[in-house]
C-alpha positions as a LaTeX table, in Angstrom:
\begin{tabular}{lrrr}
\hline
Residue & $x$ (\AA) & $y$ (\AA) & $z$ (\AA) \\
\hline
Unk1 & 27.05 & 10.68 & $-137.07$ \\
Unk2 & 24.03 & 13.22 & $-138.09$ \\
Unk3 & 20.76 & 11.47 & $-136.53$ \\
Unk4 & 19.75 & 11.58 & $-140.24$ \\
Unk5 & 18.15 & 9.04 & $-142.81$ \\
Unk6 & 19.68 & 9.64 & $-146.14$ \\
Unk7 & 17.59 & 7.73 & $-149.05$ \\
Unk8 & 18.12 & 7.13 & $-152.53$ \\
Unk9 & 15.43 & 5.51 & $-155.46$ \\
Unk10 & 18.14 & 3.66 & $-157.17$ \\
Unk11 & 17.77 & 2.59 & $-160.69$ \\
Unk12 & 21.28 & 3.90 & $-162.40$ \\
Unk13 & 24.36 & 1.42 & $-161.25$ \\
Unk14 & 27.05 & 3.51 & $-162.62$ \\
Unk15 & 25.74 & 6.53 & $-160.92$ \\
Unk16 & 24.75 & 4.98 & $-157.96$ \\
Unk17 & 28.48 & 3.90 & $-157.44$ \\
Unk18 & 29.20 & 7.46 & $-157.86$ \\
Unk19 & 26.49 & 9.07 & $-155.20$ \\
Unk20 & 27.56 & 6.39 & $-152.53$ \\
Unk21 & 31.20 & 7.10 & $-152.84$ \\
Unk22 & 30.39 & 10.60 & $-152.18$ \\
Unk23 & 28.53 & 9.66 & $-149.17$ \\
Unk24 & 31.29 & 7.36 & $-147.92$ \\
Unk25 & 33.57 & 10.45 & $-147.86$ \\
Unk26 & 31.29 & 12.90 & $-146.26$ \\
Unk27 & 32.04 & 13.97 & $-143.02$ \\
Unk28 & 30.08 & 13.31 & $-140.52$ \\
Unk29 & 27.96 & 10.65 & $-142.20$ \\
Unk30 & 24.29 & 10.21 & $-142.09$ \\
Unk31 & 23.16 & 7.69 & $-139.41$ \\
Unk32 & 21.42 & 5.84 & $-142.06$ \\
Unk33 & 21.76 & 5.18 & $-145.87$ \\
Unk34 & 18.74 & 3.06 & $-147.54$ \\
Unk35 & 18.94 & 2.16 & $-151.32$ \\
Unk36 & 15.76 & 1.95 & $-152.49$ \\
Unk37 & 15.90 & $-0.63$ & $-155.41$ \\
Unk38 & 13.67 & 1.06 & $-158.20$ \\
Unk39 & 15.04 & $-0.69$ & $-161.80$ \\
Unk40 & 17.67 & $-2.57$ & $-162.57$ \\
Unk41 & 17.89 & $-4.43$ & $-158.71$ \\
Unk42 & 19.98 & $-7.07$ & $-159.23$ \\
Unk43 & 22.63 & $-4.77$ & $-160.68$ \\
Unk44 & 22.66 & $-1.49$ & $-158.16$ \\
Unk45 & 22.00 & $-3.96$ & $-155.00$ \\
Unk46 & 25.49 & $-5.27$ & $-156.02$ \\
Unk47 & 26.54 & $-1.98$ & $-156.36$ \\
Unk48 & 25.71 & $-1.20$ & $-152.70$ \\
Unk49 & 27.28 & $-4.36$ & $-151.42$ \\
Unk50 & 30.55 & $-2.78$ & $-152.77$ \\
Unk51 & 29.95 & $-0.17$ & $-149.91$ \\
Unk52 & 28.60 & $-2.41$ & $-147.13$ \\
Unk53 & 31.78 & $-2.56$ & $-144.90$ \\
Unk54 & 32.76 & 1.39 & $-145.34$ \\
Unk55 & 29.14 & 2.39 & $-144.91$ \\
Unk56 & 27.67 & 0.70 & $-142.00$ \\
Unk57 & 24.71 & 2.58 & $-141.90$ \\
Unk58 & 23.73 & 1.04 & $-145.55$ \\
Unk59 & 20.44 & $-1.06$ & $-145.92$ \\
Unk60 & 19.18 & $-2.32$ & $-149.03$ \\
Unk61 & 15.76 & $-1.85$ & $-149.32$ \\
Unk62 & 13.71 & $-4.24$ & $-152.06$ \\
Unk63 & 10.56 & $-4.79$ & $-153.30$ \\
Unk64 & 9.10 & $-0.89$ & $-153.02$ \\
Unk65 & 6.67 & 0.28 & $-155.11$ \\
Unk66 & 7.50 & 1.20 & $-158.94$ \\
Unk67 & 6.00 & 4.81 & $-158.36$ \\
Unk68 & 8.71 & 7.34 & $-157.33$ \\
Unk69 & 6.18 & 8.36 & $-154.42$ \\
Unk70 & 5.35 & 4.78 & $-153.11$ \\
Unk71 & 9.11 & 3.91 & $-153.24$ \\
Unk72 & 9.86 & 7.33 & $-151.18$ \\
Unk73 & 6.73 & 6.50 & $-148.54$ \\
Unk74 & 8.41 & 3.04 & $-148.27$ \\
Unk75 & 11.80 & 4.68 & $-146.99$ \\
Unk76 & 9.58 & 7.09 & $-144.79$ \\
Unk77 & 8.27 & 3.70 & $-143.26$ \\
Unk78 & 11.06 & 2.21 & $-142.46$ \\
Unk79 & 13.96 & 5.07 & $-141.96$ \\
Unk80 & 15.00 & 5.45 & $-138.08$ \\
Unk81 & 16.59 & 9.12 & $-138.43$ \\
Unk82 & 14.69 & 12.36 & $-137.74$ \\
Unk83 & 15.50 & 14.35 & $-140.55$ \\
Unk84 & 14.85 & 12.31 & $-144.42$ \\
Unk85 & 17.40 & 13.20 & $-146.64$ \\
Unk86 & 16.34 & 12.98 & $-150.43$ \\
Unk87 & 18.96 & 12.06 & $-152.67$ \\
Unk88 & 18.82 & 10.93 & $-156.36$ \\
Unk89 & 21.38 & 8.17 & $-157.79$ \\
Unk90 & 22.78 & 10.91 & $-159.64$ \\
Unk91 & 23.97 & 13.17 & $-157.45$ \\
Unk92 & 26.84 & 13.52 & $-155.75$ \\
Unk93 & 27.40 & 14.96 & $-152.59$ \\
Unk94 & 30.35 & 17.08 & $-151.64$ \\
Unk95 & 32.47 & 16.21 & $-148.26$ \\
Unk96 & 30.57 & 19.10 & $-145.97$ \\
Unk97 & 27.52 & 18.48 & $-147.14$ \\
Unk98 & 25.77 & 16.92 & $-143.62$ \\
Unk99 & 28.12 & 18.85 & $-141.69$ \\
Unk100 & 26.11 & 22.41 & $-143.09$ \\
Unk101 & 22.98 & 20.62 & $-143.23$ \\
Unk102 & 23.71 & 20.32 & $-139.10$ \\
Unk103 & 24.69 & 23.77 & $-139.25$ \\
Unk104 & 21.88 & 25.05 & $-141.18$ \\
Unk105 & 19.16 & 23.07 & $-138.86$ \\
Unk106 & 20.97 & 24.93 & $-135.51$ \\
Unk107 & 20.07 & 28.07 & $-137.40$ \\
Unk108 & 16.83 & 27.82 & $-138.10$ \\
Unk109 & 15.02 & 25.19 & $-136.02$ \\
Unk110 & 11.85 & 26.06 & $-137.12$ \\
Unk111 & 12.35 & 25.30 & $-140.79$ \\
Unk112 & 10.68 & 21.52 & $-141.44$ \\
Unk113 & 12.38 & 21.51 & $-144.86$ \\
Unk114 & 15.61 & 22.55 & $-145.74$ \\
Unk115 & 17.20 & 22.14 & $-149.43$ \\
Unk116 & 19.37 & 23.83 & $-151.96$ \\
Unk117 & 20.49 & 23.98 & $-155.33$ \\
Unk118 & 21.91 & 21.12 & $-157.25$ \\
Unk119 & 24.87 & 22.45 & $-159.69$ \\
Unk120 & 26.65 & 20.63 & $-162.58$ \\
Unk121 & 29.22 & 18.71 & $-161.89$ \\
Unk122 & 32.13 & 20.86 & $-163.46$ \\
Unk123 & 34.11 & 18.18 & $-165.73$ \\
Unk124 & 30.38 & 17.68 & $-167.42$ \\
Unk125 & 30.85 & 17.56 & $-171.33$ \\
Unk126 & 29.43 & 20.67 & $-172.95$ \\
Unk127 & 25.83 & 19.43 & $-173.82$ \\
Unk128 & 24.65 & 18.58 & $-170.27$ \\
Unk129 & 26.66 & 22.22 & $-169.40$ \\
Unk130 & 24.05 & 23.84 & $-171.57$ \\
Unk131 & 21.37 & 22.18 & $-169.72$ \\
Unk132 & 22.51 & 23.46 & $-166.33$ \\
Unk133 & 22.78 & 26.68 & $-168.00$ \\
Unk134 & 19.16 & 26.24 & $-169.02$ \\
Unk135 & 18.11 & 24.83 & $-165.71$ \\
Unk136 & 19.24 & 27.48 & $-163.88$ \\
Unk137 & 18.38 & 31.14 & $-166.16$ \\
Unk138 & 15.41 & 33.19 & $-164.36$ \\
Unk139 & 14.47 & 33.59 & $-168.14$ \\
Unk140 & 14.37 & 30.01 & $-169.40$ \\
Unk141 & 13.33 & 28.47 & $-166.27$ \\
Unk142 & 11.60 & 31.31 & $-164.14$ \\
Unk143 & 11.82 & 30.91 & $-160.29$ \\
Unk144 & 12.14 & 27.54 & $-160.21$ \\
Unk145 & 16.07 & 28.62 & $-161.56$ \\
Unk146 & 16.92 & 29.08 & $-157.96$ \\
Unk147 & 16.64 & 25.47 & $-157.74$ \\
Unk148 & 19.58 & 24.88 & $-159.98$ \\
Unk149 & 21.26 & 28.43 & $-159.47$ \\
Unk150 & 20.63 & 28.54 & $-155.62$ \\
Unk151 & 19.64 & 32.01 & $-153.76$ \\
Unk152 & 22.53 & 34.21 & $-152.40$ \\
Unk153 & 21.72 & 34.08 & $-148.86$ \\
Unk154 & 19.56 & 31.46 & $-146.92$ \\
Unk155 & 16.00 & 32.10 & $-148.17$ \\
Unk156 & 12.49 & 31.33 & $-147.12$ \\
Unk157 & 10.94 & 29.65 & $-150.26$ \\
Unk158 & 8.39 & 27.87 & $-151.48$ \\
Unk159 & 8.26 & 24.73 & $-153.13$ \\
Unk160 & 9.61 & 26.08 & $-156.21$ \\
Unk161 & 13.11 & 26.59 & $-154.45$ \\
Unk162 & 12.91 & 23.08 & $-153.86$ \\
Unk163 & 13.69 & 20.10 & $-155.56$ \\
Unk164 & 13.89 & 16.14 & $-154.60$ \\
Unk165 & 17.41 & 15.61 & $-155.52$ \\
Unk166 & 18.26 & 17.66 & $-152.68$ \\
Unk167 & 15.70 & 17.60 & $-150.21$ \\
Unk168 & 15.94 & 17.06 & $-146.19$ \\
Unk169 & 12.37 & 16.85 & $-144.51$ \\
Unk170 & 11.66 & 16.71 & $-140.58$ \\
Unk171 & 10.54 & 13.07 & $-140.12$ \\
Unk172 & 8.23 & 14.09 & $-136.80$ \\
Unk173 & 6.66 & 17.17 & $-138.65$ \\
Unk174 & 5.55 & 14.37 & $-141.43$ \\
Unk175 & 4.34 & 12.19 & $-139.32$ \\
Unk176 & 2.29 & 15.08 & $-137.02$ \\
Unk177 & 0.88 & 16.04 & $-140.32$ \\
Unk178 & 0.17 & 12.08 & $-141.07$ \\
Unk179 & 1.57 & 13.49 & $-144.85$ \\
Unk180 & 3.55 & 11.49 & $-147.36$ \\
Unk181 & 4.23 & 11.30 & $-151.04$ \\
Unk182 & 1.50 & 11.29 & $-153.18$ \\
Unk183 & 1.69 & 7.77 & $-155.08$ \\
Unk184 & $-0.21$ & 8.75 & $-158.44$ \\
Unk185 & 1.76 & 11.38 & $-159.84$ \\
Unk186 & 4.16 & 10.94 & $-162.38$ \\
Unk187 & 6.63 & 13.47 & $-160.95$ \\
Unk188 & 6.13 & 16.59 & $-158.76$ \\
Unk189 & 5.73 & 14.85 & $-155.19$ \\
Unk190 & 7.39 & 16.45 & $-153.65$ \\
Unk191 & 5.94 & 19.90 & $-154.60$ \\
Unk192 & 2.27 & 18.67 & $-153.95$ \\
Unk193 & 4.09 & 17.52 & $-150.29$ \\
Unk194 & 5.54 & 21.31 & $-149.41$ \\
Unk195 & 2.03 & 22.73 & $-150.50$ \\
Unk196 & 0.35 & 20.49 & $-148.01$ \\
Unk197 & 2.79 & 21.35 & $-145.35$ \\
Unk198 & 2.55 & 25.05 & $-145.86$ \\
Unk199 & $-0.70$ & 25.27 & $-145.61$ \\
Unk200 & $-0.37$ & 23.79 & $-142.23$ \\
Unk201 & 1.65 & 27.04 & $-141.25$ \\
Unk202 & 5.10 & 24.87 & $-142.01$ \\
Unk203 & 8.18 & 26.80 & $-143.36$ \\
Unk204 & 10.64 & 25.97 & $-145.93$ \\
Unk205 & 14.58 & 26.90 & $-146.21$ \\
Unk206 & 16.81 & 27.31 & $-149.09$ \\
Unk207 & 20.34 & 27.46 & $-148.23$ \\
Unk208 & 22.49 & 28.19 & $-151.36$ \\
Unk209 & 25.33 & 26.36 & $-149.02$ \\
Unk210 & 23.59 & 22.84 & $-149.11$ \\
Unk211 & 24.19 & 22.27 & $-152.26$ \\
Unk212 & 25.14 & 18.69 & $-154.55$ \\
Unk213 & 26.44 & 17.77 & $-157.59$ \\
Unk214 & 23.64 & 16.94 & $-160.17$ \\
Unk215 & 24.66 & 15.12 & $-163.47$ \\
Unk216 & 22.54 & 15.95 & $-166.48$ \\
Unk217 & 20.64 & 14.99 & $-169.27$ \\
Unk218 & 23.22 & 13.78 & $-171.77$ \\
Unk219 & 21.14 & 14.08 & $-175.04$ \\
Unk220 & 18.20 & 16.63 & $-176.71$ \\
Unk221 & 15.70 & 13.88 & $-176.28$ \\
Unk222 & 16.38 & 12.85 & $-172.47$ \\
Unk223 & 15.97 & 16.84 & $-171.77$ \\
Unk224 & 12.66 & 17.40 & $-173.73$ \\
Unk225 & 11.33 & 13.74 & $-171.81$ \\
Unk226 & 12.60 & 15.69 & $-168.43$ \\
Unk227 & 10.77 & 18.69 & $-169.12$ \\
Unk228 & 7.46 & 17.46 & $-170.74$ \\
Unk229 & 7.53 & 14.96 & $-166.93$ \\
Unk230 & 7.71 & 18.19 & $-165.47$ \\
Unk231 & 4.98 & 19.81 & $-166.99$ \\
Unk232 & 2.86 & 16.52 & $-166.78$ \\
Unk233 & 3.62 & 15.91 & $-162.95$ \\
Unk234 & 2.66 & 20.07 & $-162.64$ \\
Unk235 & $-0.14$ & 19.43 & $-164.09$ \\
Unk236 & $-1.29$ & 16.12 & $-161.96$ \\
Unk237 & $-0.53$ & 18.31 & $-159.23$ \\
Unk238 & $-2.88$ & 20.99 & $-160.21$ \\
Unk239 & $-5.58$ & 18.49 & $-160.56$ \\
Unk240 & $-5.18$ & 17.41 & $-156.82$ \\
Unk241 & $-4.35$ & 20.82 & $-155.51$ \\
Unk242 & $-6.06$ & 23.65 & $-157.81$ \\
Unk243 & $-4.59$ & 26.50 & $-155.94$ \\
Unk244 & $-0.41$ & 25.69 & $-156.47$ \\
Unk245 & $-0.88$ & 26.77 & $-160.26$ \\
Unk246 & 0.81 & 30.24 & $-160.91$ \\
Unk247 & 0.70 & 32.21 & $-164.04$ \\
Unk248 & 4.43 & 31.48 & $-164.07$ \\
Unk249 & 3.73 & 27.70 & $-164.21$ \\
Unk250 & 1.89 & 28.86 & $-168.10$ \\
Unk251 & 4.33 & 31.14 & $-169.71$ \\
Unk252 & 6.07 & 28.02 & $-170.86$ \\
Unk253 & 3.03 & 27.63 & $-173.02$ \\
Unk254 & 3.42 & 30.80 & $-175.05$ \\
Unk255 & 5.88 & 29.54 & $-177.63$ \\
Unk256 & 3.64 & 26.37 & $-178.52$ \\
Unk257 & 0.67 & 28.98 & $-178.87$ \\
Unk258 & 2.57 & 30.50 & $-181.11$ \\
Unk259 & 3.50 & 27.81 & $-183.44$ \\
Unk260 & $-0.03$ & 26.46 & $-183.29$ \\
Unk261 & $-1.46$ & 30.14 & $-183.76$ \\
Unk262 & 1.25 & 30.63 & $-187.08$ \\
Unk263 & $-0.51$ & 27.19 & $-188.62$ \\
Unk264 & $-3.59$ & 29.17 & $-188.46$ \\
Unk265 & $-3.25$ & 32.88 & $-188.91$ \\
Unk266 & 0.43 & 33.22 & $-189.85$ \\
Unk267 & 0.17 & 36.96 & $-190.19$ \\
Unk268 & $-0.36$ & 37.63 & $-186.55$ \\
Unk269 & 1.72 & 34.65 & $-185.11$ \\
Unk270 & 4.86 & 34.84 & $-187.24$ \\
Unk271 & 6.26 & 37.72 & $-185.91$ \\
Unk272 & 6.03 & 36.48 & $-182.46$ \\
Unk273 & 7.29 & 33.53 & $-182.94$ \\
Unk274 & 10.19 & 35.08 & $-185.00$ \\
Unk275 & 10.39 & 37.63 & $-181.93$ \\
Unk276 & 10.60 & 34.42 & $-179.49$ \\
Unk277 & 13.19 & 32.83 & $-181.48$ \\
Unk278 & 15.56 & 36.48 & $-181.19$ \\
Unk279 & 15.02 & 36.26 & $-177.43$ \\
Unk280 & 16.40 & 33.07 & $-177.50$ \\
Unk281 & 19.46 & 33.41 & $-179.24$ \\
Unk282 & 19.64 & 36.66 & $-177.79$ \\
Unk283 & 19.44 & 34.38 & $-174.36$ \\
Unk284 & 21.95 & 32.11 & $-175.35$ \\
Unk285 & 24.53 & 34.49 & $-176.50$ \\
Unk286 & 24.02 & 36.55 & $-172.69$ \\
Unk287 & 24.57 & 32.62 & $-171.23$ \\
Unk288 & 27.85 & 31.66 & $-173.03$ \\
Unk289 & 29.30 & 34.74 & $-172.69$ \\
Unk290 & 28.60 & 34.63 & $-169.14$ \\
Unk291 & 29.74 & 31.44 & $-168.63$ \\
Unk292 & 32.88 & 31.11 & $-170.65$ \\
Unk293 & 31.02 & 29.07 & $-173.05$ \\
Unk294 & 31.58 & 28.12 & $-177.01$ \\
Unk295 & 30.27 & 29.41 & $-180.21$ \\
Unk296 & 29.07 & 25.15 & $-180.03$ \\
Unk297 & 27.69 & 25.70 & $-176.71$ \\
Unk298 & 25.74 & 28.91 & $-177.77$ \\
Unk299 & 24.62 & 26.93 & $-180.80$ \\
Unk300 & 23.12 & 24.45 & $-178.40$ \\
Unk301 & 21.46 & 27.07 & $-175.77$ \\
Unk302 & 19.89 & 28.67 & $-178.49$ \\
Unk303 & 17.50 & 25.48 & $-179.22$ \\
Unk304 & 17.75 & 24.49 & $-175.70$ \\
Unk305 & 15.43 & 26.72 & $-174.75$ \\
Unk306 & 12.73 & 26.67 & $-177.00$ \\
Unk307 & 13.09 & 22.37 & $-177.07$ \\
Unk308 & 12.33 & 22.39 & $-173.11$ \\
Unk309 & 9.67 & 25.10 & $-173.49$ \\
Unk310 & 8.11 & 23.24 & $-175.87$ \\
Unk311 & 8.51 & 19.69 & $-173.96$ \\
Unk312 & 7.02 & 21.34 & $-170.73$ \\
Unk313 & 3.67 & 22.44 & $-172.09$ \\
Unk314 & 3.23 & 19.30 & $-174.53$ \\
Unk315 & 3.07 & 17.61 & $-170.83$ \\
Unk316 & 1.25 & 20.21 & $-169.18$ \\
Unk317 & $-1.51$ & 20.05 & $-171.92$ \\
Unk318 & $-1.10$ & 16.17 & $-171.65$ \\
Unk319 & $-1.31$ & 16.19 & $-168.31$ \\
Unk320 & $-4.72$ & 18.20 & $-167.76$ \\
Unk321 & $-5.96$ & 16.31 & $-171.02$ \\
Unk322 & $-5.14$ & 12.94 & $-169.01$ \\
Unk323 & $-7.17$ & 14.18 & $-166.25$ \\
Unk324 & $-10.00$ & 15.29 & $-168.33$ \\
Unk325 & $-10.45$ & 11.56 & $-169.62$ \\
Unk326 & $-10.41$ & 10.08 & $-166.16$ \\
Unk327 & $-13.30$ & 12.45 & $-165.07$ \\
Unk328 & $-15.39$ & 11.75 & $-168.11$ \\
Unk329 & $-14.90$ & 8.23 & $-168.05$ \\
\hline
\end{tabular}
């Protein structure tokens, strides 16, 4: 077995079922499995009982904190293995998966973070398709695509080729840095983690080849909630560490701008906004043929786009506004 700690904030039965089965056919196994219970206990500890006998390694652990960091520091806490494997309930991983995350660590020992991209599961219906299409275009998404797309080769990256679903930290170079997850934020923990560690002189790897199986957002509302958490938790972030904002973190504001701006001056803000909306279809027609897709599925990437756009900077602007009234109060 891989001297590795896999955990998993479990709150989705169904899919939990689903991520553990994976992990009871990967070979070689982590040493250790903990199931965090994070909603819905009763019903995804009994889920992990299922596996107790063909996963040895399987602990159950209850009573965490609600916040996604606390519950995460919690597994730090208590996990025995030397690498921290980051899992959601809703991923899958494929049989290799621990077997190139050894391989990967040989490599490049002085990486302290490895992860890769997480991919749709390919029998997905063809809404949460469009989403992974979404996810993972350079021009909806920007460089935080290669999270969902992956790099070609093994990569050097920052945190924005990173993601928690698919995450494997060093456990010594966390506790040398006396680090963890920060418990406040909303999302984004692990991002506001990586920055810490960098600045320490730490390195980061993306390998395209340690990838898992991510299921998606199944409706238009779950995906606008996913993205305006995103922009809220980036925001958060900012607040605690004023130096990780890029210009690319604010381009998702420009269509909002220009709705807002065509309320007010239509004459300047109309064409742009009728300019965005071309782009977009423009976009979704270059992802469906690409991808084999629909004249439904193009249909579908064509508002995808602009909905998670939109989402992301309502909780980006939500999120700095929510720190504004915590410093004036």
């Amino acid at each position: 077995m891989l001297d590795a700690s896999a955990i998993i904030l479990a709150s989705r039965p169904d899919s939990l079922r689903r991520c553990l089965l994976s992990l009871e056919r990967a070979s070689p196994k982590p040493a250790e499995i903990l199931v965090v219970l994070n909603g819905k206990d009763a019903e995804c500890a009994a889920v992990a009982g299922e596996f107790a006998t063909d996963l040895p390694g399987l602990a159950v652990l209850r009573g965490a904190p609600r916040s996604l960091g606390g519950a995460r520091n919690r597994a730090v806490a208590t996990a025995r293995g030397s690498w921290l494997c980051f899992l959601d309930d809703d991923v899958t991983v494929p049989p290799e998966y621990f077997a190139v995350l050894e391989e990967k660590l040989r490599a490049h020992p002085e990486a302290i973070a490895i992860g890769g991209p997480n991919l749709t599961p390919a029998p997905s219906p063809v809404f949460e398709r469009c989403v992974g299409h979404i996810l993972g275009s350079p021009f909806a998404a920007g460089r935080r695509g290669r999270r969902y797309a992956g790099h070609a080769d093994d990569t050097w990256t920052d945190d924005g080729g990173l993601i928690l679903c698919n995450l494997c930290l060093s456990a010594e170079a966390l506790r040398a840095a006396g680090l963890g997850f920060d418990e406040d934020l909303i999302r984004n923990e692990e991002n506001l983690l990586l920055q810490r560690l960098f600045r320490s002189g730490h390195r980061a790897l993306h390998a395209p080849a340690l990838f898992v199986f991510h299921e998606r957002r199944s409706t238009l509302l779950a995906f606008v909630r996913q993205c305006f958490l995103s922009g809220q938790g980036r925001a958060e972030m900012t607040v605690k560490l004023p130096g990780s904002l890029t210009l690319t973190h604010l381009l998702p504001l420009t269509p909002a701008v220009g709705v807002l701006g065509t309320l007010l001056h239509p004459a300047v803000f109309l064409p742009c906004v009728a300019g965005y909306g071309t782009l977009a279809f423009g976009h979704a027609l270059w992802l469906g043929l690409r991808h084999g897709e629909s004249a439904a599925a193009v249909w579908w990437l064509a508002w995808l786009m602009p909905a998670g756009h939109l989402g992301y900077a309502a909780g980006l602007l939500a999120g700095f506004g929510g720190a504004l009234c915590r410093c004036r109060a």
